[in-house]
C-alpha positions as CSV (number, residue, x, y, z in Angstrom):
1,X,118.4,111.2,29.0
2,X,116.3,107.8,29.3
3,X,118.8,106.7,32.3
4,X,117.9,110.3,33.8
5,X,114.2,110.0,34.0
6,X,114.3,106.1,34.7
7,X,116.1,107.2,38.1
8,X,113.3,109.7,38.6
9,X,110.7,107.7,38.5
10,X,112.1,105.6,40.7
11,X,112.2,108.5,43.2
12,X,108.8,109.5,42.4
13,X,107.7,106.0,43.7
14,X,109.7,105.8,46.7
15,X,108.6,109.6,47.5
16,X,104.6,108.8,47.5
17,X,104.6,109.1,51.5
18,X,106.7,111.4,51.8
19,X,105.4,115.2,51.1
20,X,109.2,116.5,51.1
21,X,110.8,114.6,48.9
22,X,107.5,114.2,46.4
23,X,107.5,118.1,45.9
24,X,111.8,118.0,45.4
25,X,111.1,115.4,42.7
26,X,108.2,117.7,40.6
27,X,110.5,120.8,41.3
28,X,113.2,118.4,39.6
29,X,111.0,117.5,37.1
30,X,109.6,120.4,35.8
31,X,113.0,122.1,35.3
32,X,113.6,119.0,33.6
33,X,110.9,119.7,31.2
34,X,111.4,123.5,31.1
35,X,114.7,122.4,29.6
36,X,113.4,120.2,27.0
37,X,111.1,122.4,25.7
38,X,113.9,125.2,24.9
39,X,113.2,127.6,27.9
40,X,117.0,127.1,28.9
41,X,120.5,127.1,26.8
42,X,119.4,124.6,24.2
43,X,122.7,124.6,21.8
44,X,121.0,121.9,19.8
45,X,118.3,122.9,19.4
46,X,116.9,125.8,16.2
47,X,114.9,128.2,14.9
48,X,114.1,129.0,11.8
49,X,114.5,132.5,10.8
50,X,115.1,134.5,7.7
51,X,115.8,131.8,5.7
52,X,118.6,129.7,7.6
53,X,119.0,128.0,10.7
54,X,120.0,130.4,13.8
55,X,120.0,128.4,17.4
56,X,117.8,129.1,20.1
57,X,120.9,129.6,22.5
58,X,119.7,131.6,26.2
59,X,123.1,133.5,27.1
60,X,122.9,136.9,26.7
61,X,125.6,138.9,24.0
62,X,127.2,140.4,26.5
63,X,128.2,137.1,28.3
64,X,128.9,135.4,24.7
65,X,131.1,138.5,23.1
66,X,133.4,138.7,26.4
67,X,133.8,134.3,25.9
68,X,135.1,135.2,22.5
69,X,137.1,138.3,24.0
70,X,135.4,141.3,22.6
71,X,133.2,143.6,24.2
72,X,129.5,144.3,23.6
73,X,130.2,147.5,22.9
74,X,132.6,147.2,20.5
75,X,132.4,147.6,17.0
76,X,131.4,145.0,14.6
77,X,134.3,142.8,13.4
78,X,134.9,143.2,9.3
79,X,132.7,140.2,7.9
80,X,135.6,138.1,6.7
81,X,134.2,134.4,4.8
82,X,136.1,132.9,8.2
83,X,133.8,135.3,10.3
84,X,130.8,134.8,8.6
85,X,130.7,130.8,8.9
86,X,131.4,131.0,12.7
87,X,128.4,133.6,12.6
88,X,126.0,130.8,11.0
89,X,126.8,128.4,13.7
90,X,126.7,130.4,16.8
91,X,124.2,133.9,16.0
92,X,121.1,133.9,17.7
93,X,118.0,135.4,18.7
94,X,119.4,135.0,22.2
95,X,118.2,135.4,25.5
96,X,119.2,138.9,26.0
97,X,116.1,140.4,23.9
98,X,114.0,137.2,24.8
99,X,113.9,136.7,28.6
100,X,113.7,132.9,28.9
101,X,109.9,133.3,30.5
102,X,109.1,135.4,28.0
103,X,110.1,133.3,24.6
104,X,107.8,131.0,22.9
105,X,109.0,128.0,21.3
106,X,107.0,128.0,17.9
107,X,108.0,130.6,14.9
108,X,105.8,132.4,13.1
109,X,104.2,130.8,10.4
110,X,105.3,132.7,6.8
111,X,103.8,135.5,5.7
112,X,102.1,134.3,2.7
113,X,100.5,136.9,-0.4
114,X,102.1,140.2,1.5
115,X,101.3,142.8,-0.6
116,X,103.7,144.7,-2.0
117,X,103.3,148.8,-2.8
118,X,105.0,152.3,-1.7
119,X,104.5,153.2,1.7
120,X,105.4,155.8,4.3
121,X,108.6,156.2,3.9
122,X,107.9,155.5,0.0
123,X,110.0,152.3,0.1
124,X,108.7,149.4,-1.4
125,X,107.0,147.0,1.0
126,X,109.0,143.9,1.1
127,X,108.9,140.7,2.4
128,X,110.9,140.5,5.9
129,X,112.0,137.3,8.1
130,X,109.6,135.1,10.2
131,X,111.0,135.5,13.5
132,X,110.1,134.5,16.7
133,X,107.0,135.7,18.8
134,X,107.1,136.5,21.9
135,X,105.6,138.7,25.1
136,X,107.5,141.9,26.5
137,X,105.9,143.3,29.4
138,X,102.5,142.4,27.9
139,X,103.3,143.5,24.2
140,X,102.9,140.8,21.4
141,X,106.2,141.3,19.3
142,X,107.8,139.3,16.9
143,X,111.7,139.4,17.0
144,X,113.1,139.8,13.0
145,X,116.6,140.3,14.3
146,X,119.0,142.5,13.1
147,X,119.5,145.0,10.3
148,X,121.8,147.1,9.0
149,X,121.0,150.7,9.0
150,X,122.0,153.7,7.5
151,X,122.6,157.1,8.6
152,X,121.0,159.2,6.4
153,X,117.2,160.7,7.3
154,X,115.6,159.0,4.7
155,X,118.0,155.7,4.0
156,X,116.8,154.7,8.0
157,X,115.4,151.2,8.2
158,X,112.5,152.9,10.6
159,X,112.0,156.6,9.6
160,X,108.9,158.1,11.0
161,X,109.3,158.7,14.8
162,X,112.7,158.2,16.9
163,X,114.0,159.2,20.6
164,X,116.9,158.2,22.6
165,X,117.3,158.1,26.1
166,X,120.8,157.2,26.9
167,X,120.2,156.7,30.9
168,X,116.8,155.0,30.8
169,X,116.2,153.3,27.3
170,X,114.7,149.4,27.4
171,X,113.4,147.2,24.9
172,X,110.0,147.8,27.3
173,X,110.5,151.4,26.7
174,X,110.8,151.6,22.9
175,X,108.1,149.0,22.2
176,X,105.6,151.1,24.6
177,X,107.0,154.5,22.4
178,X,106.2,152.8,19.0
179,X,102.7,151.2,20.1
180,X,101.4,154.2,21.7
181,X,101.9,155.8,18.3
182,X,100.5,152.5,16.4
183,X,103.3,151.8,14.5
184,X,103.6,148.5,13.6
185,X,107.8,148.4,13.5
186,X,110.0,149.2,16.6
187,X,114.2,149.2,16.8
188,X,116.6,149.8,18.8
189,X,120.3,150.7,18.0
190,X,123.7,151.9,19.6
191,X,122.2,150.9,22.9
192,X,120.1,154.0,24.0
193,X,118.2,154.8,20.5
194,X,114.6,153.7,19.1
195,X,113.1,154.0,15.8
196,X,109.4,153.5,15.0
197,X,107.5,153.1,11.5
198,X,105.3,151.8,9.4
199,X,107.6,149.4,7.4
200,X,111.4,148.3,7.1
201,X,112.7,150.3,4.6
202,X,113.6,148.1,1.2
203,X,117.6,148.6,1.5
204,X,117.7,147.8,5.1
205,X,119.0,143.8,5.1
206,X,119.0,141.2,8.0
207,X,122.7,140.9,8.6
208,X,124.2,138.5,11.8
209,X,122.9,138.5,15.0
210,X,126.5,139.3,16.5
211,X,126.5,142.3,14.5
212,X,123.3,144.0,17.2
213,X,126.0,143.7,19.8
214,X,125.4,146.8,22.4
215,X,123.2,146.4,25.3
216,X,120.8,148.5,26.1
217,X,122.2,151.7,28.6
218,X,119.5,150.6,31.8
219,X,119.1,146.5,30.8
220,X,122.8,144.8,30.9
221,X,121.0,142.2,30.1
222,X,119.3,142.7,26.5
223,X,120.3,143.9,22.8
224,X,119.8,147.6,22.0
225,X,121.3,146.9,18.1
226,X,124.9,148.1,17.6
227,X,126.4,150.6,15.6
228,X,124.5,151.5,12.9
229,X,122.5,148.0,13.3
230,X,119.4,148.1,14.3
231,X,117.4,145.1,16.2
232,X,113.8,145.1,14.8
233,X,110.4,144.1,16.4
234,X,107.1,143.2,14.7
235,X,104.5,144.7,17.6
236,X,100.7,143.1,17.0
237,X,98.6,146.2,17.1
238,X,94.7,146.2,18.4
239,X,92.5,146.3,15.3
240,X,91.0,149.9,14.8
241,X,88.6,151.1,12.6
242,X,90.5,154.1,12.5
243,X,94.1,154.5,10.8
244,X,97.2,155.2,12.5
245,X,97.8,158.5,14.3
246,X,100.1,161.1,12.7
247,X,101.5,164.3,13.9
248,X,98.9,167.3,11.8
249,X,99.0,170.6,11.3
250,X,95.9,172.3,13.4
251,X,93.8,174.6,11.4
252,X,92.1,177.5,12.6
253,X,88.9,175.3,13.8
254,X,90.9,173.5,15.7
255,X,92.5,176.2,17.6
256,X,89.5,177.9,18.0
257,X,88.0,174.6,20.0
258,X,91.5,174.2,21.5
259,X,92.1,176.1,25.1
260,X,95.3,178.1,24.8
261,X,96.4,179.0,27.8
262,X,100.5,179.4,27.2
263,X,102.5,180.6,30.1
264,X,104.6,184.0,29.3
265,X,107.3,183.9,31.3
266,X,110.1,182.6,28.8
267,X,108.1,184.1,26.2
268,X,109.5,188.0,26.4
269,X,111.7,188.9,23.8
270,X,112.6,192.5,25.0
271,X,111.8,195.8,24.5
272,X,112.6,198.2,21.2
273,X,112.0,201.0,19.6
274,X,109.3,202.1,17.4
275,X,110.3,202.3,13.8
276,X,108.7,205.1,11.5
277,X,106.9,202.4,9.3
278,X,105.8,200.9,12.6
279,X,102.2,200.6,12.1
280,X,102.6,199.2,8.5
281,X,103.3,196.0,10.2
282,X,100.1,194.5,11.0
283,X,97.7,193.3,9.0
284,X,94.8,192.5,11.4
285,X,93.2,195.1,13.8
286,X,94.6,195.6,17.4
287,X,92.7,194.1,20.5
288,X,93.0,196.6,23.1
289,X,91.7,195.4,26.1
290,X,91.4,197.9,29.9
291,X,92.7,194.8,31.2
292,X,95.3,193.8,29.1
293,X,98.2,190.9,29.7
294,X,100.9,189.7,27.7
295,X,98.7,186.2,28.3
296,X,95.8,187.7,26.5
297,X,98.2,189.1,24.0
298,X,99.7,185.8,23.4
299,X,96.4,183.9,23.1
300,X,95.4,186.4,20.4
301,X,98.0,186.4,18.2
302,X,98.4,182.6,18.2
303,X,94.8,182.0,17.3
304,X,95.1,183.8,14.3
305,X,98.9,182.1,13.8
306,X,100.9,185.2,14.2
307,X,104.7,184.5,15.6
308,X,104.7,187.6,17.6
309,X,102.5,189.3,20.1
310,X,103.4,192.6,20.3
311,X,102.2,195.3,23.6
312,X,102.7,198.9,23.9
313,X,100.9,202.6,25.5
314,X,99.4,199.6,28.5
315,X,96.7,198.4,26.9
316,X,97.0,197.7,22.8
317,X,98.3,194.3,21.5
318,X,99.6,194.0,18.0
319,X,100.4,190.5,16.4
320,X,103.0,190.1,13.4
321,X,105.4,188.6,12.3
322,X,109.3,189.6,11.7
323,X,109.4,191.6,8.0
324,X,110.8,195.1,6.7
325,X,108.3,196.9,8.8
326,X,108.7,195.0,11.8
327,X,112.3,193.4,13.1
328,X,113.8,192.8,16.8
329,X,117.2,195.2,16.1
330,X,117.9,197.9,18.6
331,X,117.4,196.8,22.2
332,X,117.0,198.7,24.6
333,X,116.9,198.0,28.6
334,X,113.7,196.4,29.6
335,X,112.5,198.8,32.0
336,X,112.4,201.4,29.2
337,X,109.4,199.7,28.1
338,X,107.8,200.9,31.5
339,X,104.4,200.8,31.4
340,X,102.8,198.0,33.4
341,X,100.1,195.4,32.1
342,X,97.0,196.6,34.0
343,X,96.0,192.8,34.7
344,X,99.4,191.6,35.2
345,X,101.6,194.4,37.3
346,X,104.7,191.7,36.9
347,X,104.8,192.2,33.2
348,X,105.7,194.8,30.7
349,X,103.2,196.3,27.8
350,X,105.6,198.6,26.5
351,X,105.1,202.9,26.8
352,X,104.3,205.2,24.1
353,X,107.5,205.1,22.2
354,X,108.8,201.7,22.6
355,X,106.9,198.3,22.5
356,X,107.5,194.8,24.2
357,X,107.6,191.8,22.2
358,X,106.2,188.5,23.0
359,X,107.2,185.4,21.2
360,X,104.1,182.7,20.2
361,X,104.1,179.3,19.6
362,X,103.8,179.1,15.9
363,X,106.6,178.6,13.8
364,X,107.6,180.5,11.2
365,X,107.3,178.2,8.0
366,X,110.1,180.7,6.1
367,X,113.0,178.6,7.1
368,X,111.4,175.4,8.3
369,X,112.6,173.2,5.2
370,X,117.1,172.4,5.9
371,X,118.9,169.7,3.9
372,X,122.0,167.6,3.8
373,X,124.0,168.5,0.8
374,X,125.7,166.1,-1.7
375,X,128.3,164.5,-0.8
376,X,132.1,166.7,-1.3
377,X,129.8,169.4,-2.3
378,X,131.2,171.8,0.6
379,X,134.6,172.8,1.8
380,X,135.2,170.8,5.4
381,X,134.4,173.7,8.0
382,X,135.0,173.7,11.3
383,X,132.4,175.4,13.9
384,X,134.9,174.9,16.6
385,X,134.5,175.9,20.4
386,X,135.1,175.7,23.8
387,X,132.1,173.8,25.9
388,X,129.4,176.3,26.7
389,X,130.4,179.0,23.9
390,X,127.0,178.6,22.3
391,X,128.3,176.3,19.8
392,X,125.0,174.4,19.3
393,X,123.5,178.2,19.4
394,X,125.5,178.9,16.4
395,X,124.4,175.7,14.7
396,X,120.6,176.5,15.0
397,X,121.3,180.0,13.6
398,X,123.4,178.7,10.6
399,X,120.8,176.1,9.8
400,X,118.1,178.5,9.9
401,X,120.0,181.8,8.0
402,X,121.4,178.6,5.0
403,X,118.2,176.0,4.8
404,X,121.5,173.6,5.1
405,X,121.9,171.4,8.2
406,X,125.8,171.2,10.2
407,X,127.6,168.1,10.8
408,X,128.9,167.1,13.9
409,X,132.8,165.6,15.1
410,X,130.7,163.7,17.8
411,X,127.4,161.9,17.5
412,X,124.8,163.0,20.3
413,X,121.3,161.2,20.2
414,X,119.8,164.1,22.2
415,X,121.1,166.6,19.7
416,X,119.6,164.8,16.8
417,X,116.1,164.5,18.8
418,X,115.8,168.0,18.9
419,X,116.3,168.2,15.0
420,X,120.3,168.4,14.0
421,X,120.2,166.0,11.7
422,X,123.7,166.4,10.4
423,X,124.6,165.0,13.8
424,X,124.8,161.5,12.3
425,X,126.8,162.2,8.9
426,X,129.8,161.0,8.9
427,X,131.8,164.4,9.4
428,X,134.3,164.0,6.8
429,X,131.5,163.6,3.5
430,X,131.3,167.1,3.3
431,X,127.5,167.6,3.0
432,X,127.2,169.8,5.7
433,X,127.7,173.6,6.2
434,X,129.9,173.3,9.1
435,X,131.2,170.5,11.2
436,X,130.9,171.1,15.1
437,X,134.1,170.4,17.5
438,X,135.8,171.4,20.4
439,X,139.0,169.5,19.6
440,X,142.1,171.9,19.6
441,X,145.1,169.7,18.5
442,X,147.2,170.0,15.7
443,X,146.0,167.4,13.6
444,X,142.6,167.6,13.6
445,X,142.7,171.1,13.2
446,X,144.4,170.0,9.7
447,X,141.9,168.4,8.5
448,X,140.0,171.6,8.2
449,X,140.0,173.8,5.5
450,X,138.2,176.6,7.1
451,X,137.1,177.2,10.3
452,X,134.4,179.2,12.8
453,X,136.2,180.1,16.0
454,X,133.5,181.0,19.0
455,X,134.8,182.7,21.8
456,X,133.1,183.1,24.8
457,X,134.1,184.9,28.0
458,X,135.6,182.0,29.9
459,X,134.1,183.2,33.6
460,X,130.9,182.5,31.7
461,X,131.7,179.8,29.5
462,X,133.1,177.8,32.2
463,X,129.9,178.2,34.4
464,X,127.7,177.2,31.2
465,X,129.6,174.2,30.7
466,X,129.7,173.4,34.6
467,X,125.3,173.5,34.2
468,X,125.2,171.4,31.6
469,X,127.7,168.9,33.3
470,X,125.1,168.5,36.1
471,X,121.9,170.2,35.1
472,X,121.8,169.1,31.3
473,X,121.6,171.9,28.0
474,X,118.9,174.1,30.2
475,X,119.1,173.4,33.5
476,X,121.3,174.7,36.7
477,X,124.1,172.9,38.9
478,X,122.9,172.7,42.5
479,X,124.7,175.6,44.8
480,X,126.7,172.9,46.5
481,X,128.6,171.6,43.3
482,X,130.2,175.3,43.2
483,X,131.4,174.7,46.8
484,X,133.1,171.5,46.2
485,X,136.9,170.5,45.7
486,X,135.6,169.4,42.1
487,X,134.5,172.8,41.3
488,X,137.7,174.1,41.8
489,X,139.4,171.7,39.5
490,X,136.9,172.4,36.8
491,X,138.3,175.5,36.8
492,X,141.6,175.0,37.1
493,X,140.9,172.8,33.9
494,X,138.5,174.3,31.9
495,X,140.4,177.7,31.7
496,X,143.6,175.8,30.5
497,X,141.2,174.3,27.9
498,X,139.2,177.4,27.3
499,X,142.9,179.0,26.1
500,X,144.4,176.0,24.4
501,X,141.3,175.9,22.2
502,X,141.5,179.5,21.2
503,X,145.2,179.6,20.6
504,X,145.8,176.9,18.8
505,X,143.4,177.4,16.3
506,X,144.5,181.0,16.0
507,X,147.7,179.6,15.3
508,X,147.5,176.9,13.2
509,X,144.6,177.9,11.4
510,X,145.4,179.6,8.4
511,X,141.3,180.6,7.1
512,X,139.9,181.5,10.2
513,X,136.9,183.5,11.2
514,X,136.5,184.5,15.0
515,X,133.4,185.0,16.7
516,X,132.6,186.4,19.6
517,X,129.6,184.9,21.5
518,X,128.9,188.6,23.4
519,X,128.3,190.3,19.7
520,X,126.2,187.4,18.7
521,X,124.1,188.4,21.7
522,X,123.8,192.0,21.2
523,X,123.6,191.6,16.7
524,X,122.7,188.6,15.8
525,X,121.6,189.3,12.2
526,X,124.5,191.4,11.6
527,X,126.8,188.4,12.8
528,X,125.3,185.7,11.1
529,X,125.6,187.8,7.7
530,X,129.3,187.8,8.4
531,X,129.6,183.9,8.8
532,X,127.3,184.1,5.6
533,X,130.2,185.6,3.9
534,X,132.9,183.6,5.0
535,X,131.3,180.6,3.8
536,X,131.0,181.9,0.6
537,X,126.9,181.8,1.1
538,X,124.4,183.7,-0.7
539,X,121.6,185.9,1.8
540,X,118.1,184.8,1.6
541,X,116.6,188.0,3.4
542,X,113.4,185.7,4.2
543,X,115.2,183.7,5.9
544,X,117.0,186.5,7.4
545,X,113.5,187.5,9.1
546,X,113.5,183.6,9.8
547,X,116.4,183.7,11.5
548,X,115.4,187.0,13.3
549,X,112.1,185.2,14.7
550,X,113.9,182.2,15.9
551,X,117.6,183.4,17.3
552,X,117.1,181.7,20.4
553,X,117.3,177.9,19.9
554,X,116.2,175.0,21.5
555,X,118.9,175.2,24.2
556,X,118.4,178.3,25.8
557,X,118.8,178.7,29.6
558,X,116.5,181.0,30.6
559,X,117.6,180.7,34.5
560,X,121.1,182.0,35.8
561,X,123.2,181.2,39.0
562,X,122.4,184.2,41.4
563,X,126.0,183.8,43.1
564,X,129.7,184.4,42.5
565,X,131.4,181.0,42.1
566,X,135.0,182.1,41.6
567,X,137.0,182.8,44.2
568,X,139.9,186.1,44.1
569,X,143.0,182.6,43.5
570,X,140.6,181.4,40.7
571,X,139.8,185.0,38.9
572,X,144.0,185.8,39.1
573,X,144.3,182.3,36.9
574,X,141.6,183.3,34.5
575,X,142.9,187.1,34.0
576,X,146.2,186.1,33.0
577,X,144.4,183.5,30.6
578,X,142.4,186.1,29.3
579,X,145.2,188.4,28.5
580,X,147.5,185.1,26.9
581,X,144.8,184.7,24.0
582,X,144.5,188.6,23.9
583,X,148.0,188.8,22.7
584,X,147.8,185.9,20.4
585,X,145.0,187.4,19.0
586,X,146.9,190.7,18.1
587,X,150.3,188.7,17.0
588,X,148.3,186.8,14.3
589,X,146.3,190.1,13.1
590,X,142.7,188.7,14.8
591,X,139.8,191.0,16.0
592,X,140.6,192.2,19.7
593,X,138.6,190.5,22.6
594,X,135.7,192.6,23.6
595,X,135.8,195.3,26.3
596,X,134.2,193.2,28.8
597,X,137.0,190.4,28.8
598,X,139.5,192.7,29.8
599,X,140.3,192.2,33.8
600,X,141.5,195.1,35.3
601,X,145.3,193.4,36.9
């Protein structure tokens, strides 16, 4: 090193005239000193952190995991004594979660008298590593490092707030999701996921740095955790007078103040029949209005936290919610309810003998609480499908009718998001109602001791599963993708699957119960009492009404394709699929396929 900048200064003497070479020697120099300082790979050189000594190296995990020949997706190698000492001299807070211009060279100093007490989550506040500070994107964060993490809702090392985005996550993007909400605690695990909170939750220990080895989905270049390890950042929040934010519950001030102005288009629920005990219903007087509109209607009724809005003879407006004397059974066609809204021709208010409901946006707190059971408290259930059979539909309406969430074979972040938090058990630990799949071979189906067969129509089915393939859970395929060479081999694959999932589990299934997604549609109470009873479940009538009040999910697609996609080669294929399962389904003793599946040949 002395022999190094000996010959530099020599240059730097001879370069004096010359403007060239003078700047090529400083350029030199500064990398020079960039390197010393630890802004490069720096093998030798350490931090402190947690306790021991972890270098400062600058590669990224990816480029270190595929030296030592295992991806950086791959799962964690078992932590054999062997293992663990090569961990302790090559883990590190490496450059893949600190960008070299973005790492500071000095650790924190300790945290020194933390206070210790039961917060948030209502784990104990405990002391956590030094780390290293640093600046993301103009966010003060301190990197802890890695921590093992557990899938249970409560056992999370950061419970209060999560998302995933498994297209667009970033370190950048978690930390800006976590200090919006002022939480003080940010992760990031299995490459896509983040976690915010108010502390690290007491069981949740700093484990090797090789263990948080996934990179994040849209940054090759930095650590999004690993499987079930979670990389956690220390963000330095603004000092407020104020304490942090949290989701509330508005009261009936605030919605007063509040301007409610919801749009009723995926809001109509359909149109029944008046029952005898009609008017018993409501317990607040009607607002009738010569200018009446479901938006009116809906605006009503959620001020005064009603789940329904209910319109009938043009201009009345009811608001209730789902009980004995008022239920969503018997639909009729829409335009039975034909009398128009005076202030909004487009929409229905019902007639005299039949009345359209509207659905609010309150919740009904009935059926809100669902739990994860003990573990091997529940036979292992299948709630098996083919794609786009309403099999997360089903979920939704189990969890609501039982208060008891469903597991999942598969682990989707977006599903969990939007509130299945089984989707993260381990499916085998049998704390869970039902276990989703759409597997159909032999031996997983023996695994099962039960199981919930959907069946959709497969012309249907196979459309549904085509919009989600391109337009996500809710939204459509464009035209073109039905006019493609691919959406003829979806077809010619999806119907082979659609009948190797229904006949094999017909067959090799001995404790089966079939459902068809069509009488789901048209009963869905009376349905959901039957999977009730084949799960050996007792019926909470409250949260029958519940259930009644929120049947449609969080998945609903509430447009349709406006075309025929299937050509008169494709439909031929499907027919004779159809009728294969329809005689499996009479040679093993199984309810017949409805009407509307039968192609005329």
């Amino acid at each position: 090193m002395a022999r190094l900048l000996t010959k530099l200064q020599r240059l730097y003497r001879r370069a004096i005239g010359n403007r060239r070479t003078l700047l090529l020697v400083l350029a030199l120099g500064l990398c020079l000193c960039t390197y010393m300082t630890g802004h490069v790979h720096a093998p030798s050189r350490a931090l402190r952190f947690g306790g021991g000594t972890i270098p400062s190296e600058g590669l990224v995990v990816r480029e270190r995991l595929l030296k030592s020949g295992r991806d950086s997706n791959s799962a964690p190698q078992s932590d054999t004594a062997e293992t663990r000492q090569s961990r302790e001299g090559s883990d590190s807070l490496s450059g893949d979660v600190m960008a070299p211009a973005r790492k500071e060279t000095n650790p924190v100093p300790p945290t020194e008298g933390r206070e210790s007490g039961v917060e948030g989550n209502g784990s104990t506040r405990r002391e956590l590593p030094t780390g290293v500070k640093m600046i993301i994107s103009g966010i003060n964060v301190t990197a802890l490092g890695c921590f093992n993490d557990r899938p249970g809702r409560t056992e999370r090392a950061l419970q209060d707030d999560f998302f995933a985005d498994y297209r667009k996550m970033t370190v950048e993007l978690c930390l800006r999701r976590c200090k919006d909400k002022s939480y003080e605690y940010a992760g990031l695990e299995y490459g896509a996921e983040c976690y915010c909170g108010p502390e690290v939750h007491r069981d949740s220990d700093l484990v090797p740095m090789a263990e948080c080895n996934t990179s994040c989905v849209a940054d090759q270049t930095s650590t999004c955790g690993g499987k079930l390890r979670v990389f956690v950042y220390r963000l330095e929040l603004p000092p407020s007078p104020h304490q942090r934010v949290l989701p509330r519950v508005k009261s009936s001030d605030d919605k007063k103040k509040s301007s409610v102005t919801p749009k009723d288009e995926n809001f109509f629920r359909g149109c029944y029949p008046m029952a005898p005990d009609f008017d018993q219903a409501f317990s607040i007087p009607p607002l009738i209005d010569e200018r009446q509109a479901p938006k009116k209607c809906l605006t009503h009724c959620f001020l005064h936290s009603f789940t329904f809005a209910v319109l009938y003879n043009t201009t009345v407006c009811q608001c209730a919610d789902i009980s004995e004397h008022f239920h969503l059974r018997d639909q009729v066609a829409d335009d039975t309810c034909d009398h128009r809204c005076p202030d909004d021709r487009a929409k229905s208010c019902g007639s005299l003998t039949h009345f359209s409901a509207y659905r609010t946006l309150v919740e009904d707190i009935r059926c809100t609480k669902t739990v994860l059971l003990p573990t091997n408290s529940r036979p292992l259930t299948a709630l098996v499908s083919f794609p786009g059979s309403g099999n997360t539909w089903v979920r939704h309406l189990i969890e609501k009718a039982t208060g008891i969430y469903t597991g999942s074979f598969y682990n989707d972040g977006d599903l969990f998001n939007k509130g299945f938090i089984g989707e993260k058990e381990n499916w085998l630990k049998r704390n869970t109602v039902a276990v989703k799949s759409h597997r159909f071979d032999r031996s997983h189906i023996d695994k099962f001791d039960s199981g919930i067969l959907i069946i959709r129509n497969p012309y249907n089915a196979i459309v549904s599963e085509h919009n989600r393939k391109h337009g996500g859970h809710t939204g459509l395929a464009r035209q073109t993708k039905y006019q493609s060479q691919e959406w003829v081999d979806f077809v010619t694959g999806k119907s082979q699957t659609w009948t190797n999932t229904a006949m094999n589990w017909i067959r090799y299934c001995s404790n089966l119960l079939i459902v068809y997604y069509e009488d789901l549609q048209r009963d869905v109470v009376g349905q959901i009492r039957r999977v009730l009873q084949f799960l050996d479940l007792p019926v909470s009538e409250e949260r029958m009404f519940c259930l009644e009040a929120n049947k449609e999910g969080k998945f609903k697609r509430h447009k349709h394709i406006d075309f025929d996609p299937y050509t008169p080669e494709m439909r031929a294929s499907i027919n004779l699929y159809i009728h294969t399962v329809a005689l499996s389904l009479k040679l093993y003793n199984k309810t017949d396929l409805p009407e509307e599946y039968r192609p005329e040949l």
